[in-house]
C-alpha positions as a printed Julia matrix, in Angstrom:
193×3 Matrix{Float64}:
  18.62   25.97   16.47
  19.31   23.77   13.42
  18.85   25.4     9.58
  15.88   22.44    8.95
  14.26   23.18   12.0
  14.44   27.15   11.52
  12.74   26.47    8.02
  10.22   24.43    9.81
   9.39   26.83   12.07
   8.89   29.52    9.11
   6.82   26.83    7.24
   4.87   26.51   10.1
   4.2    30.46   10.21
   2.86   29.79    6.62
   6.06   30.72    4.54
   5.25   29.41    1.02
   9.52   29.95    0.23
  10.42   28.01    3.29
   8.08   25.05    2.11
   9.19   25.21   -1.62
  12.69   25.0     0.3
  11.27   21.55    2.23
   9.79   20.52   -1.26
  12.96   20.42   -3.28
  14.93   19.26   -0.29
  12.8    15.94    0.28
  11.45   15.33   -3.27
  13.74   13.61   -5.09
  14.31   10.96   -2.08
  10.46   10.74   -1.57
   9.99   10.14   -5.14
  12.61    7.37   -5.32
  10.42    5.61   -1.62
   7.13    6.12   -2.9
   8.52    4.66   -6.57
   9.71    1.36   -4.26
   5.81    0.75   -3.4
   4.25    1.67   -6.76
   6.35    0.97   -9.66
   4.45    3.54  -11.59
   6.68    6.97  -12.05
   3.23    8.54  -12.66
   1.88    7.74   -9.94
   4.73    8.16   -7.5
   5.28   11.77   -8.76
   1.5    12.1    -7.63
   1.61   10.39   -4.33
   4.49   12.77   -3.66
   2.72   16.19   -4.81
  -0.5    14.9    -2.23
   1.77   13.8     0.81
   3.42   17.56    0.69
  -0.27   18.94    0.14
  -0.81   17.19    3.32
   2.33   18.47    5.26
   1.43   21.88    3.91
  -2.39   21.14    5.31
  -0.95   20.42    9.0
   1.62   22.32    9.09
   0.6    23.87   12.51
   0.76   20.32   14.14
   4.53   19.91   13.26
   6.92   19.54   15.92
  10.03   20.9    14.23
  12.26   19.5    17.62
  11.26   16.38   16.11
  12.89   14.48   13.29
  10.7    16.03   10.26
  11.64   13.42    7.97
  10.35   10.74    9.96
   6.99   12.23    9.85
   7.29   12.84    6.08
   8.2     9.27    5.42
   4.93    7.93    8.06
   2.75   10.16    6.46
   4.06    9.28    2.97
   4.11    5.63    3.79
   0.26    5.63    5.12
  -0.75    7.92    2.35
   0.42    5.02   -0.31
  -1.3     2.28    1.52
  -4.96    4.22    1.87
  -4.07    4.78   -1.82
  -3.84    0.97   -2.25
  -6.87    0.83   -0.57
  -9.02    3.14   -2.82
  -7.32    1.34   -5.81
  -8.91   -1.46   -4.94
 -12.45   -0.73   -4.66
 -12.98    2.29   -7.06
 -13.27    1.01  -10.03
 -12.87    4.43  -12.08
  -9.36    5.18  -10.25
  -8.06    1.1   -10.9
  -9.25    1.98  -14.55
  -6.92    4.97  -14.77
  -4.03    3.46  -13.45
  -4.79    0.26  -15.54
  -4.72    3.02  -18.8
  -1.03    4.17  -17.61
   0.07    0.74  -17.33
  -0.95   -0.32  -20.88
   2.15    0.51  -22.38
   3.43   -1.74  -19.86
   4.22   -5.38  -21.94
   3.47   -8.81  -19.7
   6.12  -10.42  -21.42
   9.02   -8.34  -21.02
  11.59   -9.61  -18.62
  10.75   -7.5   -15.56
   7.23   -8.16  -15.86
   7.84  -11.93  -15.94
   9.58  -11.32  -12.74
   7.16   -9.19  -10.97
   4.63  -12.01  -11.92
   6.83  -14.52  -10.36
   7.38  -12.49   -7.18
   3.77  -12.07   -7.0
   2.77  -15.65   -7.04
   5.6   -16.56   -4.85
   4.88  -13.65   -2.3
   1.41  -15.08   -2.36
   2.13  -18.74   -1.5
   4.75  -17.07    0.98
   1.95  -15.18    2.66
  -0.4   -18.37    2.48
   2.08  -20.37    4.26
   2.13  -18.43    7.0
  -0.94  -18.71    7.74
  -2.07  -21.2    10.78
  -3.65  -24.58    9.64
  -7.21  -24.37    9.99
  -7.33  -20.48    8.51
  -4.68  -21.87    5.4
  -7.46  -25.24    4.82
 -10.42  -22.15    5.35
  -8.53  -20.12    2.07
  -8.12  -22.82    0.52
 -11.5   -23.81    0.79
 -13.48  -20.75    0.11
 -11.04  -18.92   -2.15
  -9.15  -21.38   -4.0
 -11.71  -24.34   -4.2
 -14.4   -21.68   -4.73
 -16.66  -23.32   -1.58
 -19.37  -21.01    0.34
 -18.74  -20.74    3.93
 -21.03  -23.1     5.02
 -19.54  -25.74    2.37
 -16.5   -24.89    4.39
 -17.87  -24.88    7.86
 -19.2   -28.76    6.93
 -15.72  -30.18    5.77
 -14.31  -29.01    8.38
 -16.76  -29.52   10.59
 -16.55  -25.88   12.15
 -19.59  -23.55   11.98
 -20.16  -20.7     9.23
 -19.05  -18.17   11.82
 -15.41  -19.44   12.53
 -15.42  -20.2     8.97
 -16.08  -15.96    8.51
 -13.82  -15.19   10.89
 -10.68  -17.06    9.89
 -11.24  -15.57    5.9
 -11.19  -11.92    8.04
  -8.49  -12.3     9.98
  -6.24  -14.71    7.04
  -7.52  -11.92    4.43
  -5.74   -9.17    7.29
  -2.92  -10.75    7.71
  -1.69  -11.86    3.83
  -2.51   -8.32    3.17
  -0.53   -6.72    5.77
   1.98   -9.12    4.73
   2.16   -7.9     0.88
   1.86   -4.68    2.25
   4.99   -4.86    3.95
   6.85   -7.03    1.64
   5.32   -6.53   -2.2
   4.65   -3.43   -4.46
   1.23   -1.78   -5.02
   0.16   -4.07   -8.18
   0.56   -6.76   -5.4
  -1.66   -5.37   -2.77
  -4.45   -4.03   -5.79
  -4.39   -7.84   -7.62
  -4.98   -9.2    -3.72
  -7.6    -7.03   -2.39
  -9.65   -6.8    -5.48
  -8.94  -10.61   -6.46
 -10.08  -11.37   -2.93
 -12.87   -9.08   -1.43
């Protein structure tokens, strides 16, 4: 039996000095992931402090034969997109994070960067998308055309219309997701929902 998975196991039992063992062990290379995705030290220090919560919840269901930090890193990485999620639609949590980033100046180098990579990870993203459901983005979120505006240029109906804004809106956010930062996927989602 390895020394991680003997800690596991005593995690597992409920040993509080075995986890604080896991904590310090995985922190500092958690924090530095997590800080990849968010930019925000902040907030990366508090995505890490939930993700162990969460270990610590479901402990029982850990397989310590298993690699353990492949199922810290999943959970972490999952944890940080239903976080990008929630920034998105509640308004009161985008408000705090907006008040940590006000220190934060727009025209500093790196944040004339980060606004480049954003626009070009966008029109990357938008590229990628098939013909018709590109022309339907266009239409409807660049152009600023209702659906059935849409549906009659194109002569499509309001329906297809619909359903290639769902299924471009998907896949340019999955996209971000796995190639931007978490300013990325908030500006998208809440620019475009």
């Amino acid at each position: 039996m390895s020394m991680e998975e003997e800690v596991l196991l005593r995690m597992i039992r409920g040993d509080e000095s075995a986890f604080s063992g896991i904590y310090r062990h995985y922190h500092p290379a958690l924090y530095i992931y997590l800080l990849r995705f968010c930019k925000v030290p902040s907030l990366a220090e508090d995505l890490v402090h939930d993700v162990f919560l969460k270990i610590w919840e479901i402990r029982e269901r850990i397989n310590p034969k298993l690699s353990f930090s492949g199922y810290l890193y999943r959970i972490a990485r999952n944890h940080v997109f239903k976080t990008i999620s929630r920034l998105a639609t509640d308004e009161q949590m985008r408000e705090q994070l907006y008040r940590q980033l006000a220190d934060i100046d727009p025209e500093q180098p790196e944040e004339v960067v980060r606004t480049r990579e954003y626009e070009r990870l966008f029109e990357e993203a938008l590229s990628k998308l098939t013909i018709q459901r590109g022309k339907v983005f266009r239409l409807c979120r660049q152009e600023g055309k209702s659906y059935d505006e849409a549906a009659a240029i194109l002569g499509i109906s309001r329906n297809a219309v619909k359903k290639h804004m769902v299924l471009g809106m998907r896949f340019i956010e999955d996209y971000v997701y796995r190639h931007g930062d978490i300013f990325m996927a908030i500006w998208l989602v809440s620019t475009f929902y």
